[in-house]
C-alpha positions in Angstrom: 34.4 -3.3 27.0 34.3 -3.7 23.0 30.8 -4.5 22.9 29.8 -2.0 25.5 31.4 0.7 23.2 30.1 -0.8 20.1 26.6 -0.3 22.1 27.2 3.2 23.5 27.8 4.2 19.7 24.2 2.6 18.7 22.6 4.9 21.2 24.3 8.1 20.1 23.5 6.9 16.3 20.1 6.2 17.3 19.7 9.4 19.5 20.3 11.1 16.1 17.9 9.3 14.2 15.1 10.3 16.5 16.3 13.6 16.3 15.8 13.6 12.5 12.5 11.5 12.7 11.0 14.0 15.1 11.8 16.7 12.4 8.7 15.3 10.3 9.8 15.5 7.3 11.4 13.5 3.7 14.8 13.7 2.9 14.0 14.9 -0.5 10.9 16.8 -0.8 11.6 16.7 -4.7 11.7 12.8 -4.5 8.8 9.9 -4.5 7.8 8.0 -1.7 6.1 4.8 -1.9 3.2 3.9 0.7 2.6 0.3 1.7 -0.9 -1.3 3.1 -0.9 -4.4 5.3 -3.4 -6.9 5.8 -3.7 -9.5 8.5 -4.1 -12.7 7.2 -6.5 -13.8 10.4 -8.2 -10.3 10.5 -7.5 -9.5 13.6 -9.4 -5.9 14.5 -8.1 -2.6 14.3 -8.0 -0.3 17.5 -8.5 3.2 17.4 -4.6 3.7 16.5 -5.1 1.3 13.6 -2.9 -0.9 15.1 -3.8 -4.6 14.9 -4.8 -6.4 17.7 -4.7 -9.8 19.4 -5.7 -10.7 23.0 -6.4 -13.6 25.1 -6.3 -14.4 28.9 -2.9 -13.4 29.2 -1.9 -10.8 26.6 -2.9 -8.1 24.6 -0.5 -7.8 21.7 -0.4 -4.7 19.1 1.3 -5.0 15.8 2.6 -1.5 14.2 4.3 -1.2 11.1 4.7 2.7 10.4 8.0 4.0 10.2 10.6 4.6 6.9 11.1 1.1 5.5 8.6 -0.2 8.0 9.1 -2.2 11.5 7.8 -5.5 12.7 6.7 -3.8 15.9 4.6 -5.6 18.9 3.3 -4.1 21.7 2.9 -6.8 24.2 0.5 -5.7 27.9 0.8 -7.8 30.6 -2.9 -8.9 31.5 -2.0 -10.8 34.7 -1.6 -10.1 37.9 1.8 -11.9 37.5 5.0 -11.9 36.0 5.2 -13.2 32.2 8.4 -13.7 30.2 9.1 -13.5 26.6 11.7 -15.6 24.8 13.1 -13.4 22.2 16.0 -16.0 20.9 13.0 -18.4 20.1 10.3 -15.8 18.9 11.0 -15.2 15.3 10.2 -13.0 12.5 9.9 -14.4 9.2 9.9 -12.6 5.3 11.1 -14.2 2.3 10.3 -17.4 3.7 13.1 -17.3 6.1 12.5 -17.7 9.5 15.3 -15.8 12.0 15.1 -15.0 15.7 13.6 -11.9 17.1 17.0 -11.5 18.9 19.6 -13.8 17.2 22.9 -14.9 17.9 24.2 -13.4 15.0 27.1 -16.1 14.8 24.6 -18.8 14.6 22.8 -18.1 11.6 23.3 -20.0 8.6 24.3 -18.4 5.5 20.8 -17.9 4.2 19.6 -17.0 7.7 22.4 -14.3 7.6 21.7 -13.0 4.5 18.0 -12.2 5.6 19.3 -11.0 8.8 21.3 -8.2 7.4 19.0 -7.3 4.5 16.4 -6.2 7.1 18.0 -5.6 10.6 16.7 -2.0 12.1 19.6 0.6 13.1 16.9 2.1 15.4 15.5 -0.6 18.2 12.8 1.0 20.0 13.5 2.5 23.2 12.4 -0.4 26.0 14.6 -2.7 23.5 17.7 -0.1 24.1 17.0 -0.5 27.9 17.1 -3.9 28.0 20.3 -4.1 26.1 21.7 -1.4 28.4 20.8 -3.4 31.0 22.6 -6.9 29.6 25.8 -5.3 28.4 26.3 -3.3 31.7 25.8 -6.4 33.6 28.8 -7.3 35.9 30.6 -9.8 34.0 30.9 -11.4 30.1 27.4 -11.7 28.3 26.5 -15.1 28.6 25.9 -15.3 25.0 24.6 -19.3 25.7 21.9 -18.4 27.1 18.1 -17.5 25.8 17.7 -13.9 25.7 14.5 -13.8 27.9 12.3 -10.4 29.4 10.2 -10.1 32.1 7.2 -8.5 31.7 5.5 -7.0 35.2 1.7 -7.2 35.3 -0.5 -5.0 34.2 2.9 -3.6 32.5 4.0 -3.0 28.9 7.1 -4.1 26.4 7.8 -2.6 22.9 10.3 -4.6 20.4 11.1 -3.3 17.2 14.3 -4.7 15.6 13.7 -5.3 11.6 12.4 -3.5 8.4 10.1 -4.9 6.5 11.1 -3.9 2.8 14.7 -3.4 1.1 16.5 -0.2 1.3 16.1 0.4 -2.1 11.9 -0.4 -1.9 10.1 -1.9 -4.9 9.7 -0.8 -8.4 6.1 -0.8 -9.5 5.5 -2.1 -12.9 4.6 0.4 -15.9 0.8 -0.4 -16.0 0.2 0.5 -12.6 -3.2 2.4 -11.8 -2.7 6.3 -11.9 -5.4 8.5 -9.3 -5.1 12.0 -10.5 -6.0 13.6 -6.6 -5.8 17.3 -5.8 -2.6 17.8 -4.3 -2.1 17.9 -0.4 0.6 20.7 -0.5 0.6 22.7 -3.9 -2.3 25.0 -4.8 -4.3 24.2 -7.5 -1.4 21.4 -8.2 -2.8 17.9 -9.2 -1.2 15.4 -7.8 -0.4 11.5 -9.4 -1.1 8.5 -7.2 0.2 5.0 -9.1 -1.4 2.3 -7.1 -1.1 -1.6 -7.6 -3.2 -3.9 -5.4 -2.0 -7.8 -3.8 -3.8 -10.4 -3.0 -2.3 -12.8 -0.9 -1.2 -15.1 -3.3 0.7 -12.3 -5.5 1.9 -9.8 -2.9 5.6 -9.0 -3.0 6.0 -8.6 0.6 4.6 -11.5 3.2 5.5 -12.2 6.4 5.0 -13.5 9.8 5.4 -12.7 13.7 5.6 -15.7 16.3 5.7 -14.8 20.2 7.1 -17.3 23.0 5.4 -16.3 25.8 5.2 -18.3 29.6 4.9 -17.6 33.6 7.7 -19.8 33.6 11.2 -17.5 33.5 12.9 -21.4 33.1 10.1 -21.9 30.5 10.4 -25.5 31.6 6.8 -25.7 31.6 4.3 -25.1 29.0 4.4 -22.3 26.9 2.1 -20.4 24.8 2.7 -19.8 20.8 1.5 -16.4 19.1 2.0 -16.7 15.7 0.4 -13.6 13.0 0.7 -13.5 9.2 0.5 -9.8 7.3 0.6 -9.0 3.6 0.9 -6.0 1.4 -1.9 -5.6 0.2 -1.4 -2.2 -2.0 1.4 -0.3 -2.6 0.8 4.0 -3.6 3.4 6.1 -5.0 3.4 9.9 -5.2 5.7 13.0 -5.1 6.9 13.2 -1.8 5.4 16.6 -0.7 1.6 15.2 -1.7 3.2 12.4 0.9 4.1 14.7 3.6 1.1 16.7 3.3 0.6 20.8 4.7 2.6 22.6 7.2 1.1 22.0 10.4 3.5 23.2 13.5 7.4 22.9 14.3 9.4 22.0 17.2 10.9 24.4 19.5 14.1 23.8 17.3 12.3 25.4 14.9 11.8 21.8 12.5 9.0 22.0 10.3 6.0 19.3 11.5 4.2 18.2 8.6 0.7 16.3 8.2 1.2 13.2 7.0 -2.2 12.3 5.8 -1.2 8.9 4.7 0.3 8.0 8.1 -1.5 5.1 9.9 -0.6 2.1 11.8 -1.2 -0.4 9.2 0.8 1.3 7.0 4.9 2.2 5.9 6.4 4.1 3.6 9.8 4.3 2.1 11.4 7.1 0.2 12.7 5.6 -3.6 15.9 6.8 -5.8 13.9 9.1 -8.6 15.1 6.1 -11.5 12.8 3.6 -9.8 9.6 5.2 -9.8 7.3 4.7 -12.5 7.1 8.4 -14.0 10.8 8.0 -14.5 10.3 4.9 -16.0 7.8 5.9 -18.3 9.8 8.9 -19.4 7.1 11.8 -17.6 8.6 15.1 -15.9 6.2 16.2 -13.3 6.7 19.9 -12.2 8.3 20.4 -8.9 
């Protein structure tokens, strides 16, 4: 009953979190927002939602990353005309060169697993990920925290997980000599607006990591699986005032919230709002008008 309350409270938090993401706005409109680009290390293509793609005989697997701090997100579509199943307790998510479960037992992490786990665990899971957790701690009976947490995936059907950020709450602090792009600004008339922008190669970028999928026709998984394993990069990192960010006006929701542009948004991207004394015109002592 604990854990059932403890998971009736993450829905209502998480209820309220899409509430204030479907708002469309910043928290501070007078604050800087940093905006990160991801690479795939095996180039995968791009579909028309900039999302990256892999595919073979059995899958078709999309990796998103937009959202505030950003989210190892995969898409996975069921190409069969069968059942699949995903292992989430052995598919893993790796950054910092620590390598934890997609779905861990938390009390089973070492103290270095733990460490990363926390750093970058998601308060929002996406919503097929909330069903399925509905669905195990409403089941008659204890969790049978033992066992492999495995999902069925029906053919020709899809499955969204979503469970960890990719950067640290408090985002990254650009260096002094980063590049500055004077741009006409998105929101303030005849307003210019200053872009610093630092670029990664794979070798020197300050946030790397990796996605590995367990995926079989076999619930027992007894026979032979298939691995999915995708590396990603930053490859630039942008920061601006956080109304060039957000971009014009362009509707509102029938609650009356404000829906704003968003020009920077794309699939292959994130973003992460940054405390005014890390950005680098406070560090370099400049006072931008508001």
């Amino acid at each position: 009953m604990k854990l059932l309350w403890r998971f009736l409270m993450t829905i209502s938090l998480t209820t309220i979190v899409m509430l204030t993401t479907h708002a469309q706005d910043v928290a501070n409109p007078n604050g800087y927002v940093q905006v990160y680009d991801v690479v795939s290390v095996s180039k995968l293509e791009q579909n028309k939602y900039d999302q990256f793609t892999y595919e073979n005989d059995t899958v078709i697997v999309n990796y998103m990353f937009w959202a505030s701090r950003g989210k190892m997100q995969v898409k996975i579509e069921n190409k069969l005309s069968v059942p699949i199943y995903i292992n989430w307790s052995q598919s893993s998510f790796t950054i910092e060169g620590v390598e934890i479960p997609m779905s861990p037992y938390v009390e089973k992490l070492n103290d270095k697993e733990f460490k990363v786990y926390e750093k970058y665990k998601a308060m929002d899971p996406t919503l097929t990920d909330m069903d399925y957790e509905w669905k195990k701690q409403t089941h008659t009976g204890q969790p049978q925290k033992e066992k492999d947490q495995i999902i069925e995936i029906l053919s020709k059907s899809t499955y969204t997980k979503g469970n960890y950020y990719l950067v640290p709450l408090s985002g990254l602090v650009l260096d002094t000599n980063a590049t500055c792009i004077v741009d006409k600004h998105s929101t303030i008339k005849n307003q210019k607006a200053f872009v610093y922008v630092k670029e990664y190669s794979q070798t020197d970028s300050p946030i790397q990591f990796s996605c590995k999928l367990i995926v079989s026709t076999d619930k027992s998984f007894t026979s032979k699986s298939s691995h999915i394993s995708q590396n990603f990069y930053v490859s630039k990192i942008s920061e601006m005032d956080a109304k060039h960010f957000r971009g014009k006006k362009v509707s509102q929701t029938p609650e009356g919230y404000l829906i704003y542009k968003f020009p920077e948004r794309k699939s292959s991207r994130f973003y992460i709002e940054i405390d005014r004394r890390n950005s680098v015109d406070f560090n370099k002592g400049v006072r931008r008008p508001k």
